[in-house]
C-alpha positions as CSV (number, residue, x, y, z in Angstrom):
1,X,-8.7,-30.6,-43.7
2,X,-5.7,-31.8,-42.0
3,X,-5.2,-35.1,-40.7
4,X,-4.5,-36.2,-37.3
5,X,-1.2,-37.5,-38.0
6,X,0.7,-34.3,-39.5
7,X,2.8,-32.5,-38.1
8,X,1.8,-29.4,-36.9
9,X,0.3,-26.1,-38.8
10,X,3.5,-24.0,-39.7
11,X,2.2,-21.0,-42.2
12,X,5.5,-19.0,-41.4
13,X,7.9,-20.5,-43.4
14,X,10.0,-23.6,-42.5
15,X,9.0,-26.9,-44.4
16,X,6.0,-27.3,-46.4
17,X,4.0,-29.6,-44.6
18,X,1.3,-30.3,-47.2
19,X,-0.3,-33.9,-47.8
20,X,2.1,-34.5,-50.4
21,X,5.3,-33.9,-49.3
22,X,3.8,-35.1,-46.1
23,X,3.9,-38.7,-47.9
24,X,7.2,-38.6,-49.2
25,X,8.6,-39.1,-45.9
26,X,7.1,-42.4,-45.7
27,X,8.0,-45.9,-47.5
28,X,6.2,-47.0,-50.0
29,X,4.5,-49.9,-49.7
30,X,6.2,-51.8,-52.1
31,X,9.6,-51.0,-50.8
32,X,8.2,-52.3,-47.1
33,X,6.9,-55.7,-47.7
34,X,10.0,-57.1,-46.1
35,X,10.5,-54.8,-43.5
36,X,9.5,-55.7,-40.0
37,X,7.4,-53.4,-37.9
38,X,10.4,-52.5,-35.6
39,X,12.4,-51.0,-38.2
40,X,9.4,-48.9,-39.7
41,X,9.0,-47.7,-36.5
42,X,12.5,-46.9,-36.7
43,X,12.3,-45.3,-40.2
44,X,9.3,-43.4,-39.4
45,X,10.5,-41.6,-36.0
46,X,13.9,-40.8,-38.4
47,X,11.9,-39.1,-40.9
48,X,10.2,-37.4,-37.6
49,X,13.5,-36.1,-36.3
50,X,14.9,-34.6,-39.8
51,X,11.4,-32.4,-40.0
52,X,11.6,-31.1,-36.3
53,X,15.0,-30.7,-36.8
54,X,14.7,-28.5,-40.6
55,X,11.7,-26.6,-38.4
56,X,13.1,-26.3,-35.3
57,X,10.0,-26.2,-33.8
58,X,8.8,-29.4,-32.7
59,X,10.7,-29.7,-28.9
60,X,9.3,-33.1,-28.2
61,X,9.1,-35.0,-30.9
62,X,7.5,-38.0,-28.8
63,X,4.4,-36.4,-28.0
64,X,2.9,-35.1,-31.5
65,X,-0.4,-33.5,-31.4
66,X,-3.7,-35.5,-31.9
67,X,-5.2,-32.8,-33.1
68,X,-3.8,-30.2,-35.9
69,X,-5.7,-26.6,-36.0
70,X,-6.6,-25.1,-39.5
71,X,-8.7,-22.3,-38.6
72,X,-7.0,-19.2,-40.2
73,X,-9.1,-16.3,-38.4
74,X,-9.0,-15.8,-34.8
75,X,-12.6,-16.9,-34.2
76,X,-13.7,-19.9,-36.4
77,X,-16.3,-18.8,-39.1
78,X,-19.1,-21.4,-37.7
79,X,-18.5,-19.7,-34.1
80,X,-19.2,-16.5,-35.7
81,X,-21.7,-16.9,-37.3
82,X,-23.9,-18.7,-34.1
83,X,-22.9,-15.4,-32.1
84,X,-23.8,-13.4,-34.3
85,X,-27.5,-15.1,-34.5
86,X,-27.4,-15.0,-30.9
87,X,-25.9,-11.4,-30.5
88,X,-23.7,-12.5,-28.2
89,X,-20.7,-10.2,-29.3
90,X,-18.4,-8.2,-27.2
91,X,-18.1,-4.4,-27.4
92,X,-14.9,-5.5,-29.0
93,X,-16.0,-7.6,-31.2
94,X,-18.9,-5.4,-32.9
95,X,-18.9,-4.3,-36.6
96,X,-19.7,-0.7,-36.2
97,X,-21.2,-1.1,-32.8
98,X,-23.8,-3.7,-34.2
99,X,-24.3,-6.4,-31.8
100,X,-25.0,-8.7,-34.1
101,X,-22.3,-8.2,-36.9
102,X,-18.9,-8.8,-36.8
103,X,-15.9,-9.5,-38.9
104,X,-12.8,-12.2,-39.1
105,X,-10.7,-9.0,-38.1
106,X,-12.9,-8.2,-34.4
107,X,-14.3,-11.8,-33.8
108,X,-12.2,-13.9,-31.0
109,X,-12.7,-17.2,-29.9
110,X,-14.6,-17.8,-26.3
111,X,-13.3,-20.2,-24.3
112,X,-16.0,-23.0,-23.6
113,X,-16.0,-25.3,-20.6
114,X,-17.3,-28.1,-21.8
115,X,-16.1,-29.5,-25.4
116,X,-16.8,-32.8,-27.0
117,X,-13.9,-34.4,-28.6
118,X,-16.4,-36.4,-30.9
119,X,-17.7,-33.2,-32.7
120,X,-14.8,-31.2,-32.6
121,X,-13.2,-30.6,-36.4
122,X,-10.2,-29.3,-37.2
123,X,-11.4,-26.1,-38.5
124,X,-12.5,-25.4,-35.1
125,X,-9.3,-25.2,-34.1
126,X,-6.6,-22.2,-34.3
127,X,-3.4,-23.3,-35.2
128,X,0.3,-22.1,-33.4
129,X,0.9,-18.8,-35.9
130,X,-2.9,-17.8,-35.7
131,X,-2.9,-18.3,-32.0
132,X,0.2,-16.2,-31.7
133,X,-1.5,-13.2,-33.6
134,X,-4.4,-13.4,-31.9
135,X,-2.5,-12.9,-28.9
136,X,-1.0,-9.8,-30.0
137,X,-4.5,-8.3,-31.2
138,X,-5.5,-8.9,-27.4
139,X,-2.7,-7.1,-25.9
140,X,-2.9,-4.4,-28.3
141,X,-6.4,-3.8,-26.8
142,X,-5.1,-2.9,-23.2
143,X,-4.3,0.6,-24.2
144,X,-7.8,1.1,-25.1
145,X,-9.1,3.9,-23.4
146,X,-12.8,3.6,-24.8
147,X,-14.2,1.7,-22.4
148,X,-13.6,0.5,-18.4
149,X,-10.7,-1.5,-17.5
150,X,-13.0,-3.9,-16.0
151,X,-14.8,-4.6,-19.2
152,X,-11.4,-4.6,-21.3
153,X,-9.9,-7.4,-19.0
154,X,-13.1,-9.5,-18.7
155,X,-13.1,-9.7,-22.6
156,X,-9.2,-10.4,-22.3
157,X,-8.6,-12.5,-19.7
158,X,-12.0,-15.0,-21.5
159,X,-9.8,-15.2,-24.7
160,X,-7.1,-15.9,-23.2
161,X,-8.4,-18.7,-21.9
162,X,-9.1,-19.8,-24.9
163,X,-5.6,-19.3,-26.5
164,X,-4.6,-22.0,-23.3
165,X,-7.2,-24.3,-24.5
166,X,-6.2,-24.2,-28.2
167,X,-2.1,-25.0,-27.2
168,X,-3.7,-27.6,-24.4
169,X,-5.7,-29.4,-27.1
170,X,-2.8,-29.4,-30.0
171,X,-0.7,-30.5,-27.4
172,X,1.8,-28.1,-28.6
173,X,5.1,-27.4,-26.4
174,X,7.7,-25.2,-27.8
175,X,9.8,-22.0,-26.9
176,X,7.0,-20.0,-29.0
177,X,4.2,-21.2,-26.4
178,X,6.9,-20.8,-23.6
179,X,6.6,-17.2,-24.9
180,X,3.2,-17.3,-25.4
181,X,2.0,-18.2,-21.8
182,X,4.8,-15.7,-20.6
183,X,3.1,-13.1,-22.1
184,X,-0.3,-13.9,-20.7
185,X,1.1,-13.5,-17.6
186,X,2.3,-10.5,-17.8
187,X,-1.3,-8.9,-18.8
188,X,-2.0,-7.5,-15.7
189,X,1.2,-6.2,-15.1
190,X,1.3,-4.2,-17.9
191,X,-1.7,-2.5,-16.8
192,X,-0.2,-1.9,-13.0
193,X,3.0,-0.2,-14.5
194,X,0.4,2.4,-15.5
195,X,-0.8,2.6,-12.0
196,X,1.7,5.7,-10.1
197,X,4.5,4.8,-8.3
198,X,3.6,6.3,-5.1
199,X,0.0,4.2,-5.2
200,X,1.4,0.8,-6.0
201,X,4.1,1.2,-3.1
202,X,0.4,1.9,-0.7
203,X,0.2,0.1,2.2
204,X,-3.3,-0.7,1.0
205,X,-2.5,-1.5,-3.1
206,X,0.3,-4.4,-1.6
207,X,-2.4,-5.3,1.1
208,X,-4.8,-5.4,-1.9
209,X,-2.5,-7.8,-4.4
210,X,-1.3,-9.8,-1.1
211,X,-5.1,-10.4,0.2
212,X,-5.7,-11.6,-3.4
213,X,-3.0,-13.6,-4.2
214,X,-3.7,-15.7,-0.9
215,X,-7.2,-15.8,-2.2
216,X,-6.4,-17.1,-6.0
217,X,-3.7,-19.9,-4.5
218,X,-6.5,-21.0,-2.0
219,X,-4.1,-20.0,1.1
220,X,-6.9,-19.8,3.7
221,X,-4.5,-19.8,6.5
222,X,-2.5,-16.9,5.4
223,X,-5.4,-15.2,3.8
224,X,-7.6,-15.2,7.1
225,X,-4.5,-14.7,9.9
226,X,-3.0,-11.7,7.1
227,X,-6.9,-10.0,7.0
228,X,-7.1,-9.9,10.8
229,X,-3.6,-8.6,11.6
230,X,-3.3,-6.0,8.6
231,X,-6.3,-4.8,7.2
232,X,-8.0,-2.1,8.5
233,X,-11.8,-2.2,9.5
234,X,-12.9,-0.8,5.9
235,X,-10.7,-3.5,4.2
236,X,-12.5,-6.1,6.8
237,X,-15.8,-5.1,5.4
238,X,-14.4,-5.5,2.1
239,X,-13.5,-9.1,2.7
240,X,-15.7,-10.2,4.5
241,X,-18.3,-11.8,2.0
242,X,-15.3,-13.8,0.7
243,X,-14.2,-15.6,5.0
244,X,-16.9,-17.3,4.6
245,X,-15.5,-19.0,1.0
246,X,-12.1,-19.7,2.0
247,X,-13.3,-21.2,5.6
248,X,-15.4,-23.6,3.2
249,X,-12.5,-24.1,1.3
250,X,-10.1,-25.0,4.2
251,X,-12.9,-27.9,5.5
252,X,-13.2,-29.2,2.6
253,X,-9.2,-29.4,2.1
254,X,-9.1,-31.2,6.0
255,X,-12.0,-34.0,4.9
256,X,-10.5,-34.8,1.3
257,X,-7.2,-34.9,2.8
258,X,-6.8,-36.1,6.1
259,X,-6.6,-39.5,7.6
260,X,-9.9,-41.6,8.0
261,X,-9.1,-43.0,10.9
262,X,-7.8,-39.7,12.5
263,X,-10.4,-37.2,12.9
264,X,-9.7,-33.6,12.8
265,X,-9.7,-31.4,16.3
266,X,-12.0,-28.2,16.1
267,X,-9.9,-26.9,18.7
268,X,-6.9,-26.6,16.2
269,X,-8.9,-26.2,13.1
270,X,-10.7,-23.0,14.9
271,X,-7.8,-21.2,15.3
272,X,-6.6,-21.5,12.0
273,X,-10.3,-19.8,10.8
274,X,-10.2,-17.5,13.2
275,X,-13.6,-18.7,14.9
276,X,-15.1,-20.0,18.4
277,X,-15.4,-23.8,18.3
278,X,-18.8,-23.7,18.5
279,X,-19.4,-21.7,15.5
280,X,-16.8,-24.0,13.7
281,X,-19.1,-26.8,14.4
282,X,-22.3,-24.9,13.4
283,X,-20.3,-24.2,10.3
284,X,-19.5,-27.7,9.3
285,X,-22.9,-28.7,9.7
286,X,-24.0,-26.7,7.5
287,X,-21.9,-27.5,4.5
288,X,-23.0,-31.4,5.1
289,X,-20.2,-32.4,7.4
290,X,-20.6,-34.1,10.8
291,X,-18.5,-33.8,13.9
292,X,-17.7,-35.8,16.8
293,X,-16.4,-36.6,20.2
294,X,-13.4,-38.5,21.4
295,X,-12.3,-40.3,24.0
296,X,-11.0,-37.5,26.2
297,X,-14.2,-35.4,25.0
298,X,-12.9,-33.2,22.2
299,X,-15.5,-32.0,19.4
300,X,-13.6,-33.7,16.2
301,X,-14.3,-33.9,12.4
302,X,-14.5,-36.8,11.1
303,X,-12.4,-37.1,7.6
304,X,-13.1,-38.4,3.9
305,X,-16.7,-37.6,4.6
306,X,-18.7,-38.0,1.7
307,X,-21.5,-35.8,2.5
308,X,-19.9,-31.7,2.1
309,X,-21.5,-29.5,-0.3
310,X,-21.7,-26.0,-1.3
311,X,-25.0,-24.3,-0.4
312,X,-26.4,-22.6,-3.4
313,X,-26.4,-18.8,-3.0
314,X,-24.0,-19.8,0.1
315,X,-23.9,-19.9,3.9
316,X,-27.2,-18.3,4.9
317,X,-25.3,-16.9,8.5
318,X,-22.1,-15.3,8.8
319,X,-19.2,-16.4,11.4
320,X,-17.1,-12.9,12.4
321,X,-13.4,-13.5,12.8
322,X,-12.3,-13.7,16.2
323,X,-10.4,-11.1,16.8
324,X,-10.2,-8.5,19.8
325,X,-9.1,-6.0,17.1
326,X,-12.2,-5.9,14.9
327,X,-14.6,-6.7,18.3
328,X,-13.3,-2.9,19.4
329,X,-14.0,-1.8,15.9
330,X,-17.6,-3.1,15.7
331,X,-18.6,-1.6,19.1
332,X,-17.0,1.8,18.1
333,X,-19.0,1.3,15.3
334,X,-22.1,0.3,16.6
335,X,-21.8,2.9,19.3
336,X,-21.5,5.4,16.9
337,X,-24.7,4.1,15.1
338,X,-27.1,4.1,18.2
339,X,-25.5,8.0,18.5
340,X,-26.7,9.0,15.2
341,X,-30.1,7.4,15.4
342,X,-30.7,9.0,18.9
343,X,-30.1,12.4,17.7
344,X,-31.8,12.1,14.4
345,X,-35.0,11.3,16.7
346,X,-34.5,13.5,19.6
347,X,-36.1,16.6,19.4
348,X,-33.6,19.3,19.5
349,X,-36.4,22.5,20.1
């Protein structure tokens, strides 16, 4: 197993970083009795430079990795063999469409939220080259045709978060993981030049990636002022499940970061979410947060309130934009309702 103090995994040529050679670099300890700690320091980061500068591959030499991957297969053999137990294998990932046998050449790593440094090995880590190959095994498997796009970039996008988590915890920064992370994010953009031209110039595809940009980067003003002004009712009823998310996330953005001692006012924070300031109020109570009243007898929310949460299953009522636009499409629509109900129980004979 490697130690923690190599330099990193390099199975593509370059220097031979094994144990041994490893040590050569290094004075003996008879030839460093006299030396002073400064100037082994000294020797030591020289002895540093001349290997990242033979490999070329080391960019910052001051910030070597703690941790040096030696797994060779893109899903550790431990990993595999617990999912395979568990049958918890991707379509992908299944040795003749058993779900509970796989190979080294169909297995890929999960990511996992939660890892503890204390019983994490080595071996449970993919080093730089694996990683890299690994990555091209993932993209190849966009032109897969077998199965729904939706299920091809669940099982994509998941690895790929594990890729990230592999370079995060080597601590590895190079042009090759500049590369890397380049290409991850450009997954979805090979799929959309796929797509025909004439669909991703729609009004409603660049509504679609705009609404969901706004939505990714937490942009709850854009997002909500950008729904009422463009989309059309069916898009409305689309989004609609998702206002009540980004209003919660806006809140909570005003109580972590405004002032303490300079409360909030509804009146300003409603038109930003688009709601009456009653509502508003009725909607911060609800995720834990109280309001108040000033001097001059404005409804206010107080900041760096302690007290905000996130009801499970969510908000149990639902705050409609304000917006004469959609309050014309809902009584159309309701209208249109009563209409079909009254014929289907008037009898015609």
């Amino acid at each position: 197993m490697a130690g923690r103090n190599q330099p990193p995994y390099r199975p593509r040529g370059g220097v031979n970083f094994s144990s041994s050679s490893s040590r050569s670099f290094h004075p003996s300890r008879n030839s460093t009795k006299n030396v002073n700690s400064e100037e082994r320091k000294k020797t030591s980061s020289s002895n540093w430079d001349n290997k990242a500068a033979i490999n070329g591959d080391i960019d910052d030499i001051q910030n070597l990795p703690s941790l040096v991957g030696t797994c060779p297969f893109m899903c550790p053999v431990e990993e595999r063999e617990k999912r395979e137990r568990l049958r918890d294998l991707a379509v992908f990932e299944r040795l003749y469409g058993n779900p509970a046998k796989s190979s080294p050449s169909l297995a890929v790593k999960k990511f996992c939220r939660t890892i503890s440094g204390k019983t994490l090995q080595d071996s449970d880590v993919r080093p730089l080259s694996v990683l890299e190959d690994t990555l091209s095994y993932l993209s190849n498997l966009l032109d897969s045709t077998e199965h729904p796009f939706e299920v091809v970039h669940d099982f994509i996008f998941d690895r790929m978060r594990s890729i990230r988590q592999d370079l995060s915890m080597q601590n590895i920064a190079c042009s090759r993981v500049v590369s890397m992370y380049e290409r991850m994010g450009e997954t979805l953009s090979l799929w959309f030049r796929r797509v025909p031209s004439h669909i991703m110039k729609s009004t409603e595809m660049n509504f679609a990636r705009k609404i969901l940009r706004y939505f990714k980067l937490g942009f709850y003003k854009k997002f909500i002022h950008i729904t009422e002004s463009e989309a059309s009712y069916l898009q409305y009823c689309i989004i609609e499940p998702s206002i009540s998310e980004v209003r919660a996330l806006a809140i909570s953005c005003v109580n972590y970061g405004g002032y303490k001692l300079q409360p909030f006012p509804l009146a300003a924070l409603s038109k930003f979410l688009m709601m009456k300031e009653w509502e508003l109020e009725s909607f911060c109570n609800d995720s834990g947060l109280q309001t108040s009243i000033d001097e001059e007898g404005n409804s206010c929310l107080p900041t760096k309130q302690t007290t905000l949460i996130h009801p499970k299953g969510g908000l149990h009522k639902y705050y409609p934009l304000e917006s004469e636009r959609f309050d014309r499409y809902t009584v159309v629509s309701n209208a249109l309702k009563f209409h079909s109900m009254y014929v289907n129980n008037f009898d015609i004979k």
